[in-house]
Steps between C-alpha positions, in 0.01 A plus 500: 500500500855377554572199344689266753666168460151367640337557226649271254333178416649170526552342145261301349457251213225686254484249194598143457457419156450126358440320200107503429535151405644182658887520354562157277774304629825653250381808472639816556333694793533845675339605810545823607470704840456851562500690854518823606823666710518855677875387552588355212892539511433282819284252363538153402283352216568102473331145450480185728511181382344271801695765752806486293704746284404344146844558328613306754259218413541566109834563404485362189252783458168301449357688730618936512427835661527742243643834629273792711325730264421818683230775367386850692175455632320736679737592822686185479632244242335203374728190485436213263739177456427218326503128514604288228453133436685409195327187446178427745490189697202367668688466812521857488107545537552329887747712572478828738658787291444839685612811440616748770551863553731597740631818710496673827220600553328116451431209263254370289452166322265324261499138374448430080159331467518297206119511293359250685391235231836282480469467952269281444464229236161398394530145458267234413214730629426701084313193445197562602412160574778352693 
């Protein structure tokens, strides 16, 4: 079988990796995202702050990419880069960080779920008898 430009696959984002536990605000915190390239010298690994570039949002560095990591993987290369928050801020857990993977032959995207428990405060309802 002749392998043909057709038959590579788009990129796609394999692992984003979060915190098991809600980040404290001041803490130091690392997400990290990991896709998959069959172009990798083409490819474009980054992070999205609300649609923006976050150095350009962060240049006091609060917020930082850290640089591409890139490790053989099968028939293509697996990409990682990570997020760093230097010191976590609350605001940060209602804002839309996403991670994208980028070359020709498509995109793909996925958001940073925080664990759920600080989205929604109980309060005034662990009573039990209101």
């Amino acid at each position: 079988m002749l392998g043909g430009a057709m038959a590579l696959q788009p990129p796609s984002i394999t692992i984003l990796r979060m915190p098991a536990e809600l980040p404290q605000p001041g803490e130091s915190v690392t997400v990290s995202c990991e896709a998959l390239s069959e172009l990798p010298e083409l490819t474009l690994l980054y992070w999205l702050e609300n649609g923006f570039f976050v150095e350009s949002l962060h240049p006091d560095g609060a917020v930082r990419e850290g640089t591409v990591q890139e490790e053989r993987q099968g028939s293509g290369l697996a990409l990682r880069r990570d997020l760093h928050f230097s010191s976590f801020d609350k605001q940060h857990l209602h804002t839309n960080f996403t991670c994208v993977v980028l070359s020709p032959l498509g995109v793909d995207t996925r958001e940073v779920r925080w664990p759920s428990q600080a989205l929604a405060p109980v309060t005034g309802k662990s009573g039990g008898l209101g």
